[in-house]
C-alpha positions as CSV (number, residue, x, y, z in Angstrom):
1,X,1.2,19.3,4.5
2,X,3.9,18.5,2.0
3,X,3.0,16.6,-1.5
4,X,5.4,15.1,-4.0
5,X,4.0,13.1,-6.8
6,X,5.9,10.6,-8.2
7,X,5.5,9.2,-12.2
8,X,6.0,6.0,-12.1
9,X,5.5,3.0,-14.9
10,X,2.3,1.9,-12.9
11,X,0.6,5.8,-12.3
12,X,1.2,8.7,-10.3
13,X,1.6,8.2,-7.0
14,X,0.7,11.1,-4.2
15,X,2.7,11.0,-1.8
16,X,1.7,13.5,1.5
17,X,3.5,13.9,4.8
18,X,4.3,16.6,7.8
19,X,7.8,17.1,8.9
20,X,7.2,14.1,11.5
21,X,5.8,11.0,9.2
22,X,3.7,9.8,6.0
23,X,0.6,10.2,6.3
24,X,-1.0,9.4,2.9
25,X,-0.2,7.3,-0.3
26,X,-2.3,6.9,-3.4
27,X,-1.8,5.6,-6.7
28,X,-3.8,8.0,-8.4
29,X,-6.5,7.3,-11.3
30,X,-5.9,10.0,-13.5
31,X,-3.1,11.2,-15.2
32,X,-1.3,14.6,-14.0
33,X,1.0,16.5,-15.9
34,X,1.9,19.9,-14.3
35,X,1.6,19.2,-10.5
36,X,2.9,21.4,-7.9
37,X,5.4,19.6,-6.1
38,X,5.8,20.9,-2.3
39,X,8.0,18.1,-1.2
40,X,10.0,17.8,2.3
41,X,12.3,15.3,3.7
42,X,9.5,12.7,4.2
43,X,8.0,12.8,0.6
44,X,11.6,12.8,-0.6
45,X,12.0,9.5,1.3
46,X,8.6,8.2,0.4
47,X,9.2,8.6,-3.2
48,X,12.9,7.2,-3.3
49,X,11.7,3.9,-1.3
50,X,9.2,3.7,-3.3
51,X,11.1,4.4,-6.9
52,X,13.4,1.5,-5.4
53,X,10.4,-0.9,-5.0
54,X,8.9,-0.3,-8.4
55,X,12.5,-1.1,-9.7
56,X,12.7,-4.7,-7.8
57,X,15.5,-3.3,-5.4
58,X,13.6,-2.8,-2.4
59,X,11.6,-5.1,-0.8
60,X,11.0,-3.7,2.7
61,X,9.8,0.3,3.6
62,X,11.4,2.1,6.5
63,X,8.9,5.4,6.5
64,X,7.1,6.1,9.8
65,X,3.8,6.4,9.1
66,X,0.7,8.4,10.9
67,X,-1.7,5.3,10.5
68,X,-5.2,7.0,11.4
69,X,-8.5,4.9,11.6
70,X,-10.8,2.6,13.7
71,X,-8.6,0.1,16.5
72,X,-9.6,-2.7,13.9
73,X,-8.3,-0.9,11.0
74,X,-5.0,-0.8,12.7
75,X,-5.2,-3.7,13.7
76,X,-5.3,-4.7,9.7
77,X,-3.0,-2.6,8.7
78,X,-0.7,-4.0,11.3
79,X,-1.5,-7.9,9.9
80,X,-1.3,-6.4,6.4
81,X,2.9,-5.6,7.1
82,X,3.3,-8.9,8.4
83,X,3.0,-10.7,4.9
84,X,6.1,-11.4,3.6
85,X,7.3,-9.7,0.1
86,X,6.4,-11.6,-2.9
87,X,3.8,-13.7,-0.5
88,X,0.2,-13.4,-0.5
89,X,-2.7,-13.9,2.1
90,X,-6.2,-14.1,2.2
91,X,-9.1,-12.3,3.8
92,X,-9.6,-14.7,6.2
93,X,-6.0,-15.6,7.3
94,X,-5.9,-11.7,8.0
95,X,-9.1,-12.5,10.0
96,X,-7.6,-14.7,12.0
97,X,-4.5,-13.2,12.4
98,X,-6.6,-10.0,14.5
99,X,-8.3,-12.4,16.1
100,X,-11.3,-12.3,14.3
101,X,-11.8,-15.4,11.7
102,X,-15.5,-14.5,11.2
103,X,-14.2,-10.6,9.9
104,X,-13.4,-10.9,6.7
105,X,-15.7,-8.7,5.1
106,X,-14.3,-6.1,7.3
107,X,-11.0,-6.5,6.3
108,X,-11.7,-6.0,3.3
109,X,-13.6,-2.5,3.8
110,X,-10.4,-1.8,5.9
111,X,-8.4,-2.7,3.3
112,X,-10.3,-0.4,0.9
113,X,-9.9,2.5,3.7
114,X,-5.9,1.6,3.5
115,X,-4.4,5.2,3.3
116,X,-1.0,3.8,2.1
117,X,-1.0,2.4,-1.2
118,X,1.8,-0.3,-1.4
119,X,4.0,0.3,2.0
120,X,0.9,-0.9,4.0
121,X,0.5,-3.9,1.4
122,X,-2.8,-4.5,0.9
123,X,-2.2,-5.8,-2.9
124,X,-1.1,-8.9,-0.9
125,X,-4.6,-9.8,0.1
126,X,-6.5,-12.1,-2.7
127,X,-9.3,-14.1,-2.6
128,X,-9.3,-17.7,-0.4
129,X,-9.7,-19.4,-4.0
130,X,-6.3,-17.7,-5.1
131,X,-8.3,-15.3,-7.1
132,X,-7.6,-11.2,-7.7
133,X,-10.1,-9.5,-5.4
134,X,-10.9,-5.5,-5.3
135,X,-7.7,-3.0,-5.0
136,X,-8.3,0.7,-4.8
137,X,-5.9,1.2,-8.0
138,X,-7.4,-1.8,-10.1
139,X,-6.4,-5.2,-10.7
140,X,-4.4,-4.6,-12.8
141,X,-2.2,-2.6,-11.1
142,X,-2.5,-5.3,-8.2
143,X,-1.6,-7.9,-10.8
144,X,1.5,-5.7,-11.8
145,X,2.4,-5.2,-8.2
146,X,2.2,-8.9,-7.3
147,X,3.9,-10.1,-10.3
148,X,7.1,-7.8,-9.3
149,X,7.4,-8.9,-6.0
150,X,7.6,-13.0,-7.4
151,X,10.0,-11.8,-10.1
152,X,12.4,-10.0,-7.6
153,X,11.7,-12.5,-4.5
């Protein structure tokens, strides 16, 4: 499994993949300085869409991605790259778009289980209030996230 980890002005991000397709992103929690990069073609890719999103010039990933889990965390993750960029939805309109309007709770374990930070966009997912909700990587970086995709919309 290749890894490339990419600095970036909101965290490292880990970026794994095979020869065939992502299969991991994370923005990671600590700091690295000396990592051992073991890139390939994909986590090249990976980190040059992703470089272009973090710099408002991308707004859409083309990276196939091994998406691993239960049917109704695909199913999530599937609803979760219908929202548009710089839109937002909430637990329960991801509920009811899988069919499910009484699930949200579950979407948002799914979305905690979301093994691809910012290409599967779960940062789009807030509250029903409008409010910031859990993200993996922090509100803040949710916040940060979100307020680059309205900036560059």
């Amino acid at each position: 499994m290749a890894k490339t980890y990419l600095k970036t002005k909101i965290g490292t991000i880990l970026i794994q993949a095979n020869e065939e397709a992502i299969e991991y992103i994370e923005i990671l929690k600590e700091e690295y300085v000396d990592l051992p990069d073991e890139s390939n073609f994909m986590t090249i890719e990976a980190a040059k869409q992703l470089g272009e999103y973090l710099g408002g010039e991308r707004k859409e990933f083309f990276l196939p991605l091994k998406i691993r889990g239960t049917a109704f965390q695909q199913k999530v993750y599937k609803a979760l790259m219908d929202i548009p960029y710089g839109e937002t939805a909430s637990y329960k309109e991801i509920a009811k778009a899988i069919g499910n309007e009484k699930a949200c709770r579950a979407v948002g374990g799914a979305n905690n289980k979301n093994p691809f930070a910012i290409v599967v966009p779960c940062h789009r997912v807030i509250g029903a209030d409008g409010s910031m909700t859990g993200y993996g990587s922090g509100i803040d970086i949710k916040e940060i996230l979100l307020k680059l995709e309205k900036d560059n919309k």
